[in-house]
C-alpha positions in Angstrom: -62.2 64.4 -30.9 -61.1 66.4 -27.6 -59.0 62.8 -26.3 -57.3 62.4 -30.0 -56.5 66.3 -30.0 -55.0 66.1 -26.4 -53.4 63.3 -27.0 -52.0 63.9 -30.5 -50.1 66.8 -29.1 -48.5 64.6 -25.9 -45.1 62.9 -26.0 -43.8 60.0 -23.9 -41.5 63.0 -21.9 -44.6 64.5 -21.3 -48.1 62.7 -21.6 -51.6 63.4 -20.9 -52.7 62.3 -17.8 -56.0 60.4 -17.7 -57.2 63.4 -14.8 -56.6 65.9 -17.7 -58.8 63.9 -19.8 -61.4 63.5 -17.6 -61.7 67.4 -16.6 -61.4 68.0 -20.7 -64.2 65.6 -21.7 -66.0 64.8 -19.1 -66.3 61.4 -19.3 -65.2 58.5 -16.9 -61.8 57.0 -16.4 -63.3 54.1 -18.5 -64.8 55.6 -21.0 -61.7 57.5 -21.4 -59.9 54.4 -22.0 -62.4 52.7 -24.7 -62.3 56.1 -26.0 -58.2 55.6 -26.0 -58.7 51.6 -27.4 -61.4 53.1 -30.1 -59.1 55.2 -31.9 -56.5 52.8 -31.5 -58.4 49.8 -32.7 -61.1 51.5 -35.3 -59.1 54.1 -36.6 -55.3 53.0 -36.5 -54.2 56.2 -34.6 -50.6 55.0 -32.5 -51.6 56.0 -29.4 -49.2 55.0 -26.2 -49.4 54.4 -22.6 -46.7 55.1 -19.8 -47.3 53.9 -16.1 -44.7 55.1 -14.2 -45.5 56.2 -10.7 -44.1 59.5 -11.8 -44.8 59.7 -15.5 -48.0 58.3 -16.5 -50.4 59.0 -19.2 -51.0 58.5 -23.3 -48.9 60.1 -25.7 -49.0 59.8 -29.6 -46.2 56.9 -30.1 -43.6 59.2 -33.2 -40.6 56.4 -33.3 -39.4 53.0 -32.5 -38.3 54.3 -28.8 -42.0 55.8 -28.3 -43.1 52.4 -29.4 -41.2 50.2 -27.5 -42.0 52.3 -24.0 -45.5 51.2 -24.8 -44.9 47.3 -25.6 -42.3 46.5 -23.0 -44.6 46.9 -20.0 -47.5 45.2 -21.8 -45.4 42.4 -22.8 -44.4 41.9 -19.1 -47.9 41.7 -18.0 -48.8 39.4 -20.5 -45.9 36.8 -19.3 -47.2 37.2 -16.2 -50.5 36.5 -16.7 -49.6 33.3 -18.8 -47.8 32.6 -16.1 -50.3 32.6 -13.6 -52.7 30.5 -16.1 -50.1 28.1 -16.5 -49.2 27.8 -12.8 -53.2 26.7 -11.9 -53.1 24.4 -14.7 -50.5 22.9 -12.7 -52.0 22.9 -9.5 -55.6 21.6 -10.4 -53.7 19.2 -12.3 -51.8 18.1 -9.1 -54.6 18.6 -6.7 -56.5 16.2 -9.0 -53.7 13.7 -9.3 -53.4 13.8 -5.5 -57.1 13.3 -4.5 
């Protein structure tokens, strides 16, 4: 309740740091984010996420903009991470071929 509350009021210009959350709930940094992925998952509340070094924190996502600010970053990641799968794919496969 205290993480959807605090979080419910944040925007992207301004969002709740995780620190904040901690001191207001007491829990741990990852039980701040299953919190964060429960209410997001198991009760369809649009909550964002903004890492910049300095602007970082979860906000309540209110437009497209809020939205995309979210999905761009993830979206990144996740190319690079296919990309790193793909890559040793490749090199086991050429390792193999070579041996």
């Amino acid at each position: 309740v205290t993480i959807f509350s605090m979080v419910k009021g944040a925007i992207l210009e301004n969002p709740v740091k995780t620190k904040d959350l901690k001191r207001a709930t007491g829990l741990s940094e990852r039980m701040i984010r299953d919190g964060i992925n429960n209410l997001r998952f198991n009760y369809s509340v649009p909550i964002g996420s903004i890492r910049q070094a300095t602007n970082n924190g979860y906000y309540f996502i209110r437009n497209q903009d809020d939205l995309i600010a979210t999905i761009a970053p993830i979206k990144a990641q996740a190319k690079q991470e296919l990309n790193v799968i793909n890559k040793l794919k490749d090199n086991l496969k050429n390792w193999s071929d070579e041996r």
